[in-house]
N, C-alpha and C positions, 0 to 999 in steps of 0.2 A: 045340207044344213051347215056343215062345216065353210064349204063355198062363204056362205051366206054373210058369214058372219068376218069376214074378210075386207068383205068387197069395200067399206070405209077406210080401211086401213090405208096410208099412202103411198105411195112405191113397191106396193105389195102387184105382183102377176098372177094370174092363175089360168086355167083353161076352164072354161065351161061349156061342154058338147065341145061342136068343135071351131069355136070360138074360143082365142086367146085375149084375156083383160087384161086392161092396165090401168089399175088406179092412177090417182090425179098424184103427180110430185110431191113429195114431202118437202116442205120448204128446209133449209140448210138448218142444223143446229146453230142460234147464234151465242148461247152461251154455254163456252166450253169450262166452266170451270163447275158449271151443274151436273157433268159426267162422273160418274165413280171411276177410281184407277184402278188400273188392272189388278184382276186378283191372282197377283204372283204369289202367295203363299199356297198356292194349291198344287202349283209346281212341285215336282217331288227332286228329279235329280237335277239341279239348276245348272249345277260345272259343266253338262255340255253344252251349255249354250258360250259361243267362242267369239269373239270379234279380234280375227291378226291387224284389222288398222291398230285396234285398240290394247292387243297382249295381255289381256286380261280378264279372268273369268271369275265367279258367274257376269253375266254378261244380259243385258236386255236393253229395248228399244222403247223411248218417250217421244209422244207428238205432243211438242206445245205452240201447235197453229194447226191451221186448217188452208190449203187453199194458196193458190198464188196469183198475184194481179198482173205476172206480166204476157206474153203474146205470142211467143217462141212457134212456129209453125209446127213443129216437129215434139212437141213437149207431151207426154203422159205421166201426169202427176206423178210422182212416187209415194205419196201417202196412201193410207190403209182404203180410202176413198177414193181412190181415181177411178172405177169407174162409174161412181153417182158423179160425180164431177164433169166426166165425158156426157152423161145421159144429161144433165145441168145445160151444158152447153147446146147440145142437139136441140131441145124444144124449148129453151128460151134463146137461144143465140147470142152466149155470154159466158163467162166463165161465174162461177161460184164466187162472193166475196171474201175475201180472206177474215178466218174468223181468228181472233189469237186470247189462250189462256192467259191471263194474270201472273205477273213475276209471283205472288204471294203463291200460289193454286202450284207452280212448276218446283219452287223452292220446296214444298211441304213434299210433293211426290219423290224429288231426292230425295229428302231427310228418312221417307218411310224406306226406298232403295236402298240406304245405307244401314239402317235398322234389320232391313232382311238378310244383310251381309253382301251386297250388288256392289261390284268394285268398278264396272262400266257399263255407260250407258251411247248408245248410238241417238240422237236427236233425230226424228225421221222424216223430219218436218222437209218439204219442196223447199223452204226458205228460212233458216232461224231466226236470221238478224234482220229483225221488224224496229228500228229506231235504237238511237244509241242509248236515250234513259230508259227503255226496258231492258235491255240487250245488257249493257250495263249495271243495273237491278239484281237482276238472274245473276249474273256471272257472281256480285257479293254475297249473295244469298246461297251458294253453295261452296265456294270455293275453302271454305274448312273443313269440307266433307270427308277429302281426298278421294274423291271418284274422278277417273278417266273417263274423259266422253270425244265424241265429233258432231260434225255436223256440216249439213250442205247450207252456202250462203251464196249470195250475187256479192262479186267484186266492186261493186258501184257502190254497197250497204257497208262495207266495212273501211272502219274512218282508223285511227293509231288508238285512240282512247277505246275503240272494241276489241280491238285484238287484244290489246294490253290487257284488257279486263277477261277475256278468254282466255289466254295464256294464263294467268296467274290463278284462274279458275279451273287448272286441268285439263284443259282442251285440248287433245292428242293430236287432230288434223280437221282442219277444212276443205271440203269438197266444194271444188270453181266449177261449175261450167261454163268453161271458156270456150266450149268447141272448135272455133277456129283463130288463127292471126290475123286473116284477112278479113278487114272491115269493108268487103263490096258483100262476101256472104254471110257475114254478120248481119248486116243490114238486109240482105235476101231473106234471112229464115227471122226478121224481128225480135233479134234480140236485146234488142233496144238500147246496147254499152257498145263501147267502143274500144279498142284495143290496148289503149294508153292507161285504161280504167286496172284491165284483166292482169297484164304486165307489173303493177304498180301494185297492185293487191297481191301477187305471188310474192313481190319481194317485202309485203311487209308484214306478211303471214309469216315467213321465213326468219324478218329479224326477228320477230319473239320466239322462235325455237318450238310453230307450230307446223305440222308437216304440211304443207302444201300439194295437195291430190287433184289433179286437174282431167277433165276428160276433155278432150278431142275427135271430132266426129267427122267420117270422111263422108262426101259424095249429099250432103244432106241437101244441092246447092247446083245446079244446072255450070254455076261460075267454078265450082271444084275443077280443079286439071292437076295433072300430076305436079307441077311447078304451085301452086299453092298445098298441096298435101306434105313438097319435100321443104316448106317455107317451115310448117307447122313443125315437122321435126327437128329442122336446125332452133328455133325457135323453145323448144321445151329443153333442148341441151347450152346453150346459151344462159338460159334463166335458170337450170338447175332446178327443173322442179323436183322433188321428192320425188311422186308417185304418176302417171299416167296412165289412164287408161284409154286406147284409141279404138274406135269400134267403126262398123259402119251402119250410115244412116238407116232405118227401117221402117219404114211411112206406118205406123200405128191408126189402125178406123178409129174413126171420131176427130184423127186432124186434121191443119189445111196442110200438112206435108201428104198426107193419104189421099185427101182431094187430087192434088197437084199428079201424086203420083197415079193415080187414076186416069186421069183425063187427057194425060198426057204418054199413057202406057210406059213407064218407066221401071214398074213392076218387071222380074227376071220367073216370076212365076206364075204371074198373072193377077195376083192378090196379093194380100197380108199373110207372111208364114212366117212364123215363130223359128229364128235361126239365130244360131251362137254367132253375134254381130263383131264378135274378136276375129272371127275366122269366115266368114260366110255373108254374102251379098244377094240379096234380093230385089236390088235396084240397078240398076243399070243408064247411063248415058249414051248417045252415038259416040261422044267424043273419049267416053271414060265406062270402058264397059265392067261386066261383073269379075271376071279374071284382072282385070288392073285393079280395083277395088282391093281384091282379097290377095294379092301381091303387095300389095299399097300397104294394108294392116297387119299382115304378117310380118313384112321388112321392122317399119314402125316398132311394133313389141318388140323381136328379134332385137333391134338396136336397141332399146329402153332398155329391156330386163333381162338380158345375160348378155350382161357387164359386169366385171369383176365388182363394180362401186356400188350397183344394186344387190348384188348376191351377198356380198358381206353386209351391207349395213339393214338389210331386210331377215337374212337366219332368224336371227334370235326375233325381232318382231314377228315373225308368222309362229314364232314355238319350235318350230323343226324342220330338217331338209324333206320331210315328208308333207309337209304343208305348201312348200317352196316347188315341189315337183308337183304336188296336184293343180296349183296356181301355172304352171309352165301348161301341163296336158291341160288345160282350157284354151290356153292362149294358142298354141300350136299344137 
């Protein structure tokens, strides 16, 4: 009976005998601003919730979008949805629309933040910066809050007049995904920007005094060879970026990087396995196999982050040398 009374529901699974259902898709929420906000007063001890980009605690995360329009082979949403997004894609053959809250609906969920005594918030959105007069909206609508936040955006979205209004909004760092310098693999994994875009946005993240975090992704790219991975290095010390994180590629089921890595046996273990991509490869090339990879990403961090210039000017952002040493044992 319980069954029974299910079987309407949409996106709902169940087993019956031994038959597995699957109800009919639930079409995407498209208006997010008819959603309740999180009920963080239930939270009892808030202070441990930490964010070291952000140095400041109590600490919580805001999605004000849903969904990302662009193509990246290798991409698994990082919103709370990725994988109705993934199942989205497999039977309609598409990604999910991007749906976006309301400057009025995001501005009001600060102000209640700020009311609960929440000094930072991490934006968790795939993309924040959806147009400069929203983007621009938001940022005046909180920025006497005095809350610290970030947030990931595409280089190609951000113009002088967003940053500006981010910056003066509190905005601690923007997260680029630039993965690489070379625009033949750019263009290989459809990331649809180009280099001169990713380059231009670090430096003008930088002038307003917001940290620039960029991640770098080796091997994601048949065209990877050691001579483009050592481009990518010289290239993030050059530009001075703040933060880097370089990882290696990991074909995620549901993309055409998994497809690709499939069909073409490129897998190191045969399928998809969940590995610490700081330190460990599960793809492989003839020309670039899994020991170069993870020589590759080890060197990479190694040279990034212990350097005297990252170690001093990171301490006090992480809180402790014990926050500083738990960030190294992941990396290495």
């Amino acid at each position: 009976e319980a069954k029974s009374n299910i079987k309407g529901i949409k996106s709902v699974s169940f087993r019956a005998s031994d038959e597995v259902i699957h109800n009919a898709n639930r079409e995407p929420i498209e208006d997010l601003d008819a959603l309740p906000f999180p009920a963080r007063h239930l939270l009892e001890e808030r202070d441990v919730y930490y964010n070291p980009k952000l140095g400041m605690r109590p600490f919580t995360a805001v999605c004000t979008s849903r969904g990302c329009s662009y193509r990246c082979i290798y991409c698994v949403p990082s919103s709370l949805s990725f994988s109705r997004e993934l199942e989205y894609k497999h039977h309609l053959g598409k990604k999910p629309p991007v749906r976006k809250r309301s400057p009025e609906s995001i501005i009001e969920e600060f102000k209640l933040l700020k009311s609960q005594g929440y000094k930072a918030v991490n934006v968790q959105d795939d993309q924040f910066v959806w147009g400069e007069e929203r983007t621009i909206k938001i940022c005046e609508g909180i920025k006497d809050l005095d809350i610290v936040w970030g947030c990931s955006a595409r280089s190609d979205h951000l113009t002088e007049p967003i940053v500006k209004a981010m910056a003066e909004a509190h905005c601690k760092f923007i997260d680029l995904g630039v993965e690489s310098f070379n625009q033949e693999i750019l263009d290989y994994v459809k990331k649809d920007i180009d280099v001169k875009k990713n380059e231009d946005a670090i430096a003008l993240v930088k002038k307003y005094g917001i940290n620039a975090k960029i991640n770098i992704m080796f091997g994601a790219s048949p065209l990877e060879t050691m001579d483009t991975i050592k481009r990518n290095m010289e290239e993030v010390k050059r530009l001075k970026v703040d933060q880097v994180m370089y990882n290696i590629a990991n074909p995620f089921p549901g993309t055409d990087f998994y497809k690709i890595a499939k069909e073409n046996k490129l897998f190191v273990y045969g399928d998809y396995k969940p590995v610490n991509v700081a330190r460990e490869a599960n793809i492989a090339y003839p020309h670039l196999g899994k020991t170069d990879l993870e020589k590759a990403v080890r060197r990479a961090n190694f040279e990034f982050f212990l350097t005297p210039r990252f170690i001093l000017k990171n301490v006090r952002r992480l809180g402790s040398l014990d926050s500083l040493k738990a960030m190294f044992r992941k990396l290495f």
